[in-house]
Backbone as CSV, one residue per row, in Angstrom:
resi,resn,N_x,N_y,N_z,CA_x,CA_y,CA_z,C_x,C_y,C_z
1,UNK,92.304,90.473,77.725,90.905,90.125,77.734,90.217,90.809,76.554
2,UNK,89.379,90.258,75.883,88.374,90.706,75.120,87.332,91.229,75.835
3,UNK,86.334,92.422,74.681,85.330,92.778,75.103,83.911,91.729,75.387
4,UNK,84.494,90.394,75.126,83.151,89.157,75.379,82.420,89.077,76.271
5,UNK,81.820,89.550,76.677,81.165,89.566,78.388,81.186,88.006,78.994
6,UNK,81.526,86.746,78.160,81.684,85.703,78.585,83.365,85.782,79.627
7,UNK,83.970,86.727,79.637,84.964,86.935,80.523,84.780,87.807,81.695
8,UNK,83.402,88.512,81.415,83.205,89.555,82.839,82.947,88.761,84.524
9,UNK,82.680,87.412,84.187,83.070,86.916,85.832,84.225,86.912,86.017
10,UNK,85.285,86.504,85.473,86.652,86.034,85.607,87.887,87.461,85.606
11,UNK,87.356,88.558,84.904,87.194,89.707,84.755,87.233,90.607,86.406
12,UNK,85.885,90.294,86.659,85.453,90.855,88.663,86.485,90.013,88.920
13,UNK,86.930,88.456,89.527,87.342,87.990,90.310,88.855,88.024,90.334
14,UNK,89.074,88.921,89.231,90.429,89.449,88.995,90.740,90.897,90.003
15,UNK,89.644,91.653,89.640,89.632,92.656,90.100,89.581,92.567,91.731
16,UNK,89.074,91.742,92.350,88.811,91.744,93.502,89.767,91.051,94.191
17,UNK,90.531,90.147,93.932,91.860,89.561,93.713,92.891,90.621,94.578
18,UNK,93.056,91.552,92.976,94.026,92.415,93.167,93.667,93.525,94.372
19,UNK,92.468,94.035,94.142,91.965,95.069,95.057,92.266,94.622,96.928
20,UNK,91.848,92.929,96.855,92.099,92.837,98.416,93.335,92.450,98.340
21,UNK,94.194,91.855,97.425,95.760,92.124,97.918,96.661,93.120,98.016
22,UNK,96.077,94.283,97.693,96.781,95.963,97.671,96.304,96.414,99.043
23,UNK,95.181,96.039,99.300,94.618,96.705,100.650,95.283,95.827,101.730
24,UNK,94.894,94.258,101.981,95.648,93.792,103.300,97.129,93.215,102.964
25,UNK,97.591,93.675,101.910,99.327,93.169,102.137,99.752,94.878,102.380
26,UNK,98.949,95.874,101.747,99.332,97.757,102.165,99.333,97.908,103.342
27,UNK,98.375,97.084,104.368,97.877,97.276,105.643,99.154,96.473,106.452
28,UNK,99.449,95.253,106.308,100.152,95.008,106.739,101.598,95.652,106.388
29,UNK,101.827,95.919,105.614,103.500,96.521,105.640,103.340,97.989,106.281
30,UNK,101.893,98.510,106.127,101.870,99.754,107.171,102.387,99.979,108.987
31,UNK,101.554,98.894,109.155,101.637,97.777,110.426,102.968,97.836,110.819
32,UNK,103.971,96.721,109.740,105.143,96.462,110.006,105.897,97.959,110.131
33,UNK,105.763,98.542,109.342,106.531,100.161,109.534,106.445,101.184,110.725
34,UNK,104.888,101.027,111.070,104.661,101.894,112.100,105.010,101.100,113.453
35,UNK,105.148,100.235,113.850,105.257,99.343,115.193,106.722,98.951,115.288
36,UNK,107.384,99.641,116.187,108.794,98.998,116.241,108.879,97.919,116.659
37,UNK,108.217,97.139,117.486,108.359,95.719,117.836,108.219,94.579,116.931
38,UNK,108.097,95.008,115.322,107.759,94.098,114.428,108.562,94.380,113.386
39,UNK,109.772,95.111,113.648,111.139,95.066,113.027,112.379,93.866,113.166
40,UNK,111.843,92.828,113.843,112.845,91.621,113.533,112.936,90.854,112.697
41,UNK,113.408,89.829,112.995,113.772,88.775,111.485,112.677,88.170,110.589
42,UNK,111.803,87.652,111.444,110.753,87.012,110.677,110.151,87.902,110.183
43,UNK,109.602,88.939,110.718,109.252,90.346,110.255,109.781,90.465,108.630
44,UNK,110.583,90.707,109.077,111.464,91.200,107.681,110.548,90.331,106.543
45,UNK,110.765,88.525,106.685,110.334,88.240,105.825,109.108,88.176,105.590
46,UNK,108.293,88.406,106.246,107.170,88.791,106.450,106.728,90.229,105.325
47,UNK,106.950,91.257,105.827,106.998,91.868,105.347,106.820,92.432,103.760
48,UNK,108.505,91.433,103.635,108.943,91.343,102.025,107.712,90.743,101.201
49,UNK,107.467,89.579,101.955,106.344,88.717,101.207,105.379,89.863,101.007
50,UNK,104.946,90.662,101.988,103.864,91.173,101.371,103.602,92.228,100.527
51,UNK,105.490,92.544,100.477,105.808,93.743,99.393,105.758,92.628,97.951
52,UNK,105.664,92.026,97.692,105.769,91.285,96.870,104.042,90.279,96.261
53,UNK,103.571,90.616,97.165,102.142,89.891,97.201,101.297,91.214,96.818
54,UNK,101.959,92.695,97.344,101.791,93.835,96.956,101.459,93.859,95.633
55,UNK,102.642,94.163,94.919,103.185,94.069,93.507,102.508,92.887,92.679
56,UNK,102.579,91.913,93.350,101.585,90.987,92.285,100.469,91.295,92.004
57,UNK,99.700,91.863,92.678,98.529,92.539,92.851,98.119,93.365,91.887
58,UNK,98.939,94.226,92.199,98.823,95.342,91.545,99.487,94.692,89.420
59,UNK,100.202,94.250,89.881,100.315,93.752,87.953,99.298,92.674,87.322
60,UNK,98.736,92.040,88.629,96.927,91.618,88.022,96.078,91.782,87.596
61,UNK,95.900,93.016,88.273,95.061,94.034,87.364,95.246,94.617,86.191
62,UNK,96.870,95.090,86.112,97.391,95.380,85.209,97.539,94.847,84.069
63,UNK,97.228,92.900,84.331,97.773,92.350,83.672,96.261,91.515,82.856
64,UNK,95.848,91.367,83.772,94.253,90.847,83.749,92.839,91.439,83.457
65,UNK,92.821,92.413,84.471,91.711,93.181,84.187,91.593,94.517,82.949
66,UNK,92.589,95.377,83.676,92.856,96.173,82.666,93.109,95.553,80.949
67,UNK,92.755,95.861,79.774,92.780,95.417,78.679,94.264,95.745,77.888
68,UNK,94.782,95.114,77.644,96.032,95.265,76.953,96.179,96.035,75.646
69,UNK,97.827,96.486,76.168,97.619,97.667,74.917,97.799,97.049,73.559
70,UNK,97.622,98.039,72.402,97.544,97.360,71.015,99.175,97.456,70.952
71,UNK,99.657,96.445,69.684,101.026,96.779,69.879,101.066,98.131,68.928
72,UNK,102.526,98.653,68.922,102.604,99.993,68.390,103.191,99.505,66.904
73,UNK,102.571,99.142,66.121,103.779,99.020,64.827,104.378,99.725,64.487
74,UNK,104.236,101.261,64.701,105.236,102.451,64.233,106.602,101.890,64.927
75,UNK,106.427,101.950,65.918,107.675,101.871,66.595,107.738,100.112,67.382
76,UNK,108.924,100.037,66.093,109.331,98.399,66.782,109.594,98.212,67.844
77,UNK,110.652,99.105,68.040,111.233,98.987,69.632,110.552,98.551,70.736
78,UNK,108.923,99.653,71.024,108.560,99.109,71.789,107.414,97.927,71.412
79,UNK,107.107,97.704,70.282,106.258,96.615,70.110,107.193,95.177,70.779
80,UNK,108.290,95.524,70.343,109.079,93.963,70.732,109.222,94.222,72.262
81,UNK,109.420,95.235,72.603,109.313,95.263,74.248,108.127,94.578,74.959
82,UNK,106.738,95.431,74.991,105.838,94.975,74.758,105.281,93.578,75.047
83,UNK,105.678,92.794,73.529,105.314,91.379,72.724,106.148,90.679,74.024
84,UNK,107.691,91.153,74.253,108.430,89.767,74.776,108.277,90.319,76.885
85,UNK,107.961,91.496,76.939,107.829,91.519,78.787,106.613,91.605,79.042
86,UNK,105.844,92.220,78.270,103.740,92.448,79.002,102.640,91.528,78.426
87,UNK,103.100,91.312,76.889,101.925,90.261,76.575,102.512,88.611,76.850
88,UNK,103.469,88.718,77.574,103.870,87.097,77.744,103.232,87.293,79.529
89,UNK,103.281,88.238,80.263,102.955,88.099,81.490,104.125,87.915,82.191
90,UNK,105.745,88.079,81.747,106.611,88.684,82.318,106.617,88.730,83.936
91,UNK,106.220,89.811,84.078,106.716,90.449,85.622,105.465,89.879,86.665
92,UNK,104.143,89.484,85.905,103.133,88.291,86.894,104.139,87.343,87.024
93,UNK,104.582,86.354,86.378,104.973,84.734,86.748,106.231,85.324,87.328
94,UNK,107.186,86.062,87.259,108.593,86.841,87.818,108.281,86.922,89.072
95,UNK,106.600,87.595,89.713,106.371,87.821,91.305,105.554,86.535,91.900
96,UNK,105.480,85.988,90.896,104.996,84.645,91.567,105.823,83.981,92.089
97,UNK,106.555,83.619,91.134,108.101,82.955,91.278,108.830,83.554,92.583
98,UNK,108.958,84.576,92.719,109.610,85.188,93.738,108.733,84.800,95.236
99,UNK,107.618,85.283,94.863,106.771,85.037,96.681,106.673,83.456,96.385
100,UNK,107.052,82.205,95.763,107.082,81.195,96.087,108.624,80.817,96.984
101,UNK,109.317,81.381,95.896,110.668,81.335,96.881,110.849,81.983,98.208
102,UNK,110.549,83.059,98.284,110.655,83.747,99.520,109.959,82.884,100.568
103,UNK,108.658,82.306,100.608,108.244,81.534,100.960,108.740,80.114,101.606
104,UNK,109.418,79.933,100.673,110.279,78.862,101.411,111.608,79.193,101.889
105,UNK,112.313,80.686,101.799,113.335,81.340,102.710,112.765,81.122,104.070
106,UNK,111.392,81.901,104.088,110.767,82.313,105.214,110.837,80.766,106.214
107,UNK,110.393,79.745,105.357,110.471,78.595,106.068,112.003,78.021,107.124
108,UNK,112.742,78.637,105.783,114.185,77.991,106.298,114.730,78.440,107.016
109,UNK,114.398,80.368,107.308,114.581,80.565,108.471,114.527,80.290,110.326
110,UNK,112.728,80.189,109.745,112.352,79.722,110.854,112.715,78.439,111.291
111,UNK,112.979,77.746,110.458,113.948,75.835,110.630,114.897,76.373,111.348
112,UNK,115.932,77.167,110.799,117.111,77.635,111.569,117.144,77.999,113.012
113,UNK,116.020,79.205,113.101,115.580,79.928,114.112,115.203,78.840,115.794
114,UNK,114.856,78.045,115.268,113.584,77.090,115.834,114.873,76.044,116.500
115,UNK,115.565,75.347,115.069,116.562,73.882,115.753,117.648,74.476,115.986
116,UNK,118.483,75.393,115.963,119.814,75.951,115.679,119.741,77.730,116.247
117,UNK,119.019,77.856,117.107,118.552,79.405,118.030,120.467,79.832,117.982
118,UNK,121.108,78.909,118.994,121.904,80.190,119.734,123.314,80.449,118.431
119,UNK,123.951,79.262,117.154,123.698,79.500,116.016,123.657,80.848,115.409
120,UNK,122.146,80.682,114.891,121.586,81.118,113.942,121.499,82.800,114.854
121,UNK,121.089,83.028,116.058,121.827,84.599,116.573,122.991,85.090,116.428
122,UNK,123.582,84.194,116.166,125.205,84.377,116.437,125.825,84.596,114.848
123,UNK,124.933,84.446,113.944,125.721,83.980,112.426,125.049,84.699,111.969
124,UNK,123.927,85.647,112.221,122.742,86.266,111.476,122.827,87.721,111.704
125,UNK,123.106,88.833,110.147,123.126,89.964,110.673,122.355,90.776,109.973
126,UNK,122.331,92.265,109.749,121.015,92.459,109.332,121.539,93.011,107.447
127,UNK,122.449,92.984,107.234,123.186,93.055,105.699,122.930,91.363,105.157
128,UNK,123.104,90.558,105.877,122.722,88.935,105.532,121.253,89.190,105.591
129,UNK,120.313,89.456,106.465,119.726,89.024,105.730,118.628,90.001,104.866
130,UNK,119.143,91.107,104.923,118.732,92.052,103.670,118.814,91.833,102.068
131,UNK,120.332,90.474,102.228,120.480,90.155,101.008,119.916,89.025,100.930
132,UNK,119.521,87.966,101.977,118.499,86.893,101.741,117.003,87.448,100.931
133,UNK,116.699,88.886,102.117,115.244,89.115,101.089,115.416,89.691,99.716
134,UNK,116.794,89.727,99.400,116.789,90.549,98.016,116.928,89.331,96.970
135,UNK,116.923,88.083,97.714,116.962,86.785,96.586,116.401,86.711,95.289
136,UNK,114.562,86.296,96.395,113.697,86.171,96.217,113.399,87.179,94.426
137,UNK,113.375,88.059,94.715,113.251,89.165,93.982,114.165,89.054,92.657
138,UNK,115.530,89.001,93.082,116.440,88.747,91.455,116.189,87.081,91.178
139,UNK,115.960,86.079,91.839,116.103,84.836,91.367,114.724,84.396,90.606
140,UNK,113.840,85.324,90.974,112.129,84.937,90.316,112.005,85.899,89.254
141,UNK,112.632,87.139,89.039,112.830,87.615,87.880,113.825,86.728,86.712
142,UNK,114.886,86.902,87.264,115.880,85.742,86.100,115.409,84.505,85.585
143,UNK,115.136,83.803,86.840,114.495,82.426,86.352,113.015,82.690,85.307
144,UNK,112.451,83.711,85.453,111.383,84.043,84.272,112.410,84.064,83.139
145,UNK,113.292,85.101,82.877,114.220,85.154,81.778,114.313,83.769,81.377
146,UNK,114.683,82.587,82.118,115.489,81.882,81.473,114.278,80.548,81.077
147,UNK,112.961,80.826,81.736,112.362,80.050,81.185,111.917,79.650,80.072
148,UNK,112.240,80.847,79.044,111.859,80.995,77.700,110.511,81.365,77.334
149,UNK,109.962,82.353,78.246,109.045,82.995,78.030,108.980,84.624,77.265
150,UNK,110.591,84.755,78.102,111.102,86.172,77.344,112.189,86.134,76.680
């Protein structure tokens, strides 16, 4: 963002964005942690989503509000770091990507859960699906890689 004040609405609604998704996705994974009865499956993905709705959040601001750094020309290294992971918006579209997918895990679970119960108890353990929620996460990072953004 520039110092234009023609960006200071878009600017707040960034900020406020991020601010209420740190507070009720924090609240809820607090929730999920402190209450043992909300340690099951859907939970889980539940959860994840909002560790992830977390994190988006928080790189909104980072990414949006807060003003971006200058690049460093002394040092290439990190200017090209920089240029090709923070000023392309990198790790925003990476957690987007991810809570879209997870999103539709979450769905396919519950498909499973719902038409295919005695199944889906029987085939479902908690290393499966620790690595289901760890999909989300490497497949929305990579697929940024490979979009040709970085």
């Amino acid at each position: 963002m520039s110092d234009d004040l023609s960006y200071l609405p878009t600017t707040i609604v960034y900020a406020l964005f991020g601010i209420f998704g740190i507070v009720g996705n924090g609240l809820v994974l607090l929730v999920i942690a402190l209450v043992d009865d909300l340690h099951g499956v859907t939970n889980l993905f539940i959860a994840n989503q909002s560790l992830i709705d977390l994190c988006t959040s928080v790189i909104l601001i980072a990414n949006y509000v807060i003003p971006l750094p200058p690049l460093p020309i002394d040092r290439p290294a990190l200017a090209s770091f920089l240029c090709k992971y923070w000023y392309t918006r990198y790790p925003f579209w990476a957690l987007i990507t991810a809570s879209s997918l997870n999103l539709v895990l979450m769905t396919l679970e519950r498909f499973c859960a719902v038409f295919y119960p005695i199944r889906f108890r029987r085939q479902t353990n908690s290393k499966l699906l620790k690595f289901i929620a760890f999909l989300p996460w490497a497949i929305g990072f990579l697929f940024q890689l490979s979009s040709g953004k970085v």
